[in-house]
N, C-alpha and C positions, 0 to 999 in steps of 0.2 A: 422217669418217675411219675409223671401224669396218669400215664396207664393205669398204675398200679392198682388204683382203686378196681378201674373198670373189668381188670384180668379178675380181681377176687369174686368181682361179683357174678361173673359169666362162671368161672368157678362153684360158686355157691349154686349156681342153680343146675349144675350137671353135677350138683353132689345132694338134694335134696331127700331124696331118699324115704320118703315117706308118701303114702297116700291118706287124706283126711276121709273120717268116717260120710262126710256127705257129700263126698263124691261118690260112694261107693252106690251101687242099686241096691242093696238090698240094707235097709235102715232097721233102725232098734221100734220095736214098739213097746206100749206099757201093760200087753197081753199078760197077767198074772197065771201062774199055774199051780197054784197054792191057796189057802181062804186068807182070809186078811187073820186070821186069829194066828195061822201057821207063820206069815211074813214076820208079825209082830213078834213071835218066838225065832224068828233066825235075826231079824233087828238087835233084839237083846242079847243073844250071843256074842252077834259080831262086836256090840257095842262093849259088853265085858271083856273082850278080848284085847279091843284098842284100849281099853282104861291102863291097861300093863303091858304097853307097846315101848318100852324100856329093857323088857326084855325080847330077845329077837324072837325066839319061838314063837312066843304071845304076838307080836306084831304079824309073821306068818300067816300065824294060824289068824288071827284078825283080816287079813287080805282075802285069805279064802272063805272066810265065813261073809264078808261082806259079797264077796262076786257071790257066794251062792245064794243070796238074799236077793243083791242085786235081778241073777237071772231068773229067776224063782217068782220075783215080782217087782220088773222093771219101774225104777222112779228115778227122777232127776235127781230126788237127794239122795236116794241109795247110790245111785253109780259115781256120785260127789263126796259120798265120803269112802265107797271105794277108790276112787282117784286120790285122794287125801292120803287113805291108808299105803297104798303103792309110795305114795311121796315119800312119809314118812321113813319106808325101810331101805329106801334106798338112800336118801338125806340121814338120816339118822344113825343107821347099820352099815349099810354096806359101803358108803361114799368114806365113812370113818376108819372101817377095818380094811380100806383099799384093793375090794373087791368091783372095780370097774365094769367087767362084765354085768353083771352082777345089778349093780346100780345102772346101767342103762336101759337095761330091761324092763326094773322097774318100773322107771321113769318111764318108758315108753308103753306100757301096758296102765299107768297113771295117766298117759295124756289120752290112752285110747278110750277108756275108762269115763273121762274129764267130755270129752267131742260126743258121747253115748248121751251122755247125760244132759249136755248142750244142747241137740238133737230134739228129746223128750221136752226141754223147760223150753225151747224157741224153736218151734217147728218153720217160723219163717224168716229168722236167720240161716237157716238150714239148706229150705228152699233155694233163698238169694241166693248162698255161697253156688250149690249146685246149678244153679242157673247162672252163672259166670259173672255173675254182680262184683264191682270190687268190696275188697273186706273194708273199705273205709264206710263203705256205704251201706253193708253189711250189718255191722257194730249195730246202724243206730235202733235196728230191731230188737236188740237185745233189752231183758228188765231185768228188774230186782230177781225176779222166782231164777234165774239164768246165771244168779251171779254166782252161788259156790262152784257151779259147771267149770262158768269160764275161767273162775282167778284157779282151779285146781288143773284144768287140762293147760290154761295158759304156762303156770309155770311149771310143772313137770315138761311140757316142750322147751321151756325155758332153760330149763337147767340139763334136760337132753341134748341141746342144741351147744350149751355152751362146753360138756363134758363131750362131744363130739367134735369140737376144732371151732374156728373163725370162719370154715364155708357155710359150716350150716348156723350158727348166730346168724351170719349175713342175709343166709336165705329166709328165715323165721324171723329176722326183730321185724318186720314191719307187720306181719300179722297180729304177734305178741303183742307191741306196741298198739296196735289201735285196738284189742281185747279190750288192757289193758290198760288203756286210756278212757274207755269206756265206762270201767268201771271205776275210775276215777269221777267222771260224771253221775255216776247211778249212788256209789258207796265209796267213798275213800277211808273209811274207817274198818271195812270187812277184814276181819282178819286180822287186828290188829293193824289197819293201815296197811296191810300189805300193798297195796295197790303202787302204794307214793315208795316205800319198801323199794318196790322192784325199779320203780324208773333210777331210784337213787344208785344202783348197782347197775342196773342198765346205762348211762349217762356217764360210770365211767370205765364199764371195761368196754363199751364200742368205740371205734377206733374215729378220731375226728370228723373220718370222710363220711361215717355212717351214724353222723348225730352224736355222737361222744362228748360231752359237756362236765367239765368239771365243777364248772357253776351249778348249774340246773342239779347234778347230782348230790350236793352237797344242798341245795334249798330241799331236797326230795328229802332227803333222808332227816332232815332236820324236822320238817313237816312229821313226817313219819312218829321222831319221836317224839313229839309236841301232844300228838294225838294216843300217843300209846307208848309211852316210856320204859314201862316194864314186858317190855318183850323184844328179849334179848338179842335174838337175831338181827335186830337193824342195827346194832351195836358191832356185831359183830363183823354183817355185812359192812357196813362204813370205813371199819377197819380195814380188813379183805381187801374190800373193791376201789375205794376211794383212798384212802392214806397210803397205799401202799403205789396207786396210778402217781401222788401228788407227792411221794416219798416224804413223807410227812411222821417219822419215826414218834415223834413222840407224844402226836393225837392217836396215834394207833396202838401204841403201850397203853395209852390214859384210857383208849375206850375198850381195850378187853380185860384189863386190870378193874375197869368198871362193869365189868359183866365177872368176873371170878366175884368178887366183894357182893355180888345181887343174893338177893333172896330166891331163890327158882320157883319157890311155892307162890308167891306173891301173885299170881293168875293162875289158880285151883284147872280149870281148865286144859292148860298148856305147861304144866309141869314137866312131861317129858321133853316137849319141846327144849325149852328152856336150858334143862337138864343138858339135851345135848350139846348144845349153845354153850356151855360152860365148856364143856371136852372139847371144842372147835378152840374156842379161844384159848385154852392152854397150848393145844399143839401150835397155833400160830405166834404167840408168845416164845415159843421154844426156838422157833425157825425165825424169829427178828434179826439176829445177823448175818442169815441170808436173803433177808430181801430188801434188808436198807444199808 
């Protein structure tokens, strides 16, 4: 049984499966092929379109209106909220109606989208990586103008990696994690706290040998909601990922019973979100006596 660790991880890494945009030679530039008055009119399309990203088509059509904005006149924060928008329909739409294909795509065309944009806002994080620097050391290049990049490509790979098995979690928490940790350092409040968010789910679905903390997970997510209450997803991730590792039946009724009772509107912003956060925690409510 000793092995066991070491067989998954030798595992993980003949099962990687991906190549990162700055390995590649030929990178993204911010060459525009449009006036800045025409950007600003594909801006406000794509942006009307996520505003009603509840409904799928509108989410869609918001994907493609952002990438053609994006390519049209490359920026870090266009290809950050196209990685956002990819999250969204795959989190939102398709992870829900159990179109797996479906959602990994997205998610993977989310993190490619996410690494684009990383690229453009940290040209010498980019470098590093490309020049065979470790990603620990990598991170510390990273700023603020870098942060929607990273936490949007970081977890569409996150949630890629996890909707593709335990080889590839294994092979990505450690780059995710120092992202992601970084951004902890820059901003732990972005996004709602996402940052604390993620360790808190991270901490308990990795497996002991690969940092798996039921401790650490449960101060993460606490943090999380300390700093940002009313957004629901940590609520529900807690639930998910923590009560259900700690078979904890009936903090994990109390916390999605406390996201159905939530107001959604109560962060004008993130209403869809929210919104779907409520339909997650029903179905996991539904399915409580099968996983305790």
């Amino acid at each position: 049984m000793k092995r066991f660790p070491i067989v998954l991880c030798l595992l993980a890494a003949a099962c990687a499966g991906r190549t990162a945009a700055w390995e590649s030679d030929k990178q993204p530039t911010s060459q525009a092929t449009v006036s800045a008055d025409e950007a600003t009119q594909l801006d406000a399309k794509a942006e009307a379109l996520f505003a009603e990203r509840l409904d799928l088509g509108k989410a869609e059509a918001a994907v493609v209106a952002y990438a053609d904005a994006a390519a049209k006149a490359p920026t870090a924060d266009r290809l950050a909220k196209l990685s956002r928008a990819y999250y969204f329909v795959a989190d939102g739409h398709y992870g829900i109606a159990g179109r797996k294909d479906d959602m990994l795509k997205s998610y993977e065309k989310g993190l490619e989208a996410g690494e684009q944009g990383l690229i453009l806002a940290c040209p010498e994080f980019a470098k590093m990586m490309k020049d065979g620097k470790k990603i620990e050391e990598a991170v510390k290049a990273i700023n603020e103008a870098a942060v929607p990049s990273v936490y949007w490509y970081a977890t569409n790979l996150g949630r890629w990696a996890r909707a593709e098995g335990m080889t590839k979690i294994l092979f990505w928490k450690d780059k995710i994690k120092a992202m992601m940790s970084r951004l902890v350092e820059i901003n732990e409040n972005y996004f709602y706290a996402a940052p604390l968010r993620y360790f808190g789910a991270m901490y308990a679905v990795a497996p002991a040998f690969a940092g798996g903390d039921l401790k650490k997970s449960e101060e993460s997510f606490n943090k999380s909601l300390s700093l940002a209450p009313n957004y629901l997803s940590t609520k529900v991730l807690m639930a998910e990922a923590l009560m259900t590792k700690k078979q904890d039946r009936a903090s994990f009724e109390k916390l999605l019973k406390e996201v159905l009772a939530a107001d959604s509107n109560v962060l004008p912003d993130v209403v869809p979100e929210n919104t779907v956060e409520k339909k997650k925690a029903e179905a996991l409510l539904a399915k409580i006596d099968d996983l305790f």
